[in-house]
C-alpha positions in Angstrom: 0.0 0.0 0.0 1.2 3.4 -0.8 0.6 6.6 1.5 2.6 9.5 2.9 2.9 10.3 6.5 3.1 13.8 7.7 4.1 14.9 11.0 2.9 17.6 13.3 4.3 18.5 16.7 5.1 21.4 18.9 3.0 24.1 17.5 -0.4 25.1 15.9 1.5 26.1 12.7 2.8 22.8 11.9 -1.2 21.0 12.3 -2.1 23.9 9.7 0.7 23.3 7.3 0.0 19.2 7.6 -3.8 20.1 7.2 -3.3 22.1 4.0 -0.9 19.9 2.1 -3.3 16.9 3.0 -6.0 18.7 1.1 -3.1 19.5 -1.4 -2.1 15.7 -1.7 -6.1 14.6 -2.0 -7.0 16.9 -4.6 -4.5 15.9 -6.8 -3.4 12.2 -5.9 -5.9 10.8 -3.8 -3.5 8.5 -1.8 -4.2 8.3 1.7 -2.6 10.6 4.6 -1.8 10.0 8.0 -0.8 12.1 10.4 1.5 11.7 13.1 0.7 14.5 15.9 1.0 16.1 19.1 -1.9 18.0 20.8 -0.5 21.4 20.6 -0.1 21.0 17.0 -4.0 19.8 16.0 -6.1 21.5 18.8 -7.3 24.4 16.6 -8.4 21.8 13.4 -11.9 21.9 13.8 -13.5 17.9 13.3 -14.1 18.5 10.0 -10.8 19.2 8.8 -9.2 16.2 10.6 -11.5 13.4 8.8 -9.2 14.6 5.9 -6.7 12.5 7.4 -7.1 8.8 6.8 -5.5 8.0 10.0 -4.5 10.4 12.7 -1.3 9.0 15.1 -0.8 10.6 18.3 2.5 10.9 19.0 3.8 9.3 22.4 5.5 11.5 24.7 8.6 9.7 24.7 9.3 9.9 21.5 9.8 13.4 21.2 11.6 14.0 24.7 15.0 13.3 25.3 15.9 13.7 29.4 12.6 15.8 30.2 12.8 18.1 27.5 11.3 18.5 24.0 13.5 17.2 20.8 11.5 18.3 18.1 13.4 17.0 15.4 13.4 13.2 17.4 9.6 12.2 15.7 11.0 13.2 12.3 14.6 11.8 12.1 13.6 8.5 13.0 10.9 6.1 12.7 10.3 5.8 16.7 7.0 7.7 16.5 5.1 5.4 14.5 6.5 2.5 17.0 8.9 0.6 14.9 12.1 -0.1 15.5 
């Protein structure tokens, strides 16, 4: 299966940039987009703007901390967030 993940942590901008270059991705290839996320990145998508997403991946707190404080880059220079190894 074919797909592309996008990845939104740490601040409301990055949930609006994921959310517009879903739309983006739909209109023009239609292959499904998941979302790998943090709270303060997706609390100001309304409902109807998430079901865009096919699936929607919180991303665990330990995989963008390293000793108490936030790594930012961690979810997205590695494949931890989405669990494997």
């Amino acid at each position: 299966m074919r797909g592309i993940i996008l990845i939104a942590v740490g601040n409301p901008y990055y949930g609006r940039l994921a959310y517009n270059l879903c739309i983006s991705i739909k209109a023009s290839e239609g292959i499904p987009v998941a979302l790998i996320y943090d709270d303060s990145a997706v609390t100001h998508l309304s409902e109807e703007k998430k079901i865009f997403f096919d699936h929607m991946i919180k991303c665990p707190v330990e995989y963008k901390t390293q000793n108490g404080k936030n790594e930012w880059l961690k979810p997205k220079a590695s494949n931890s967030a989405t669990g494997s190894p």
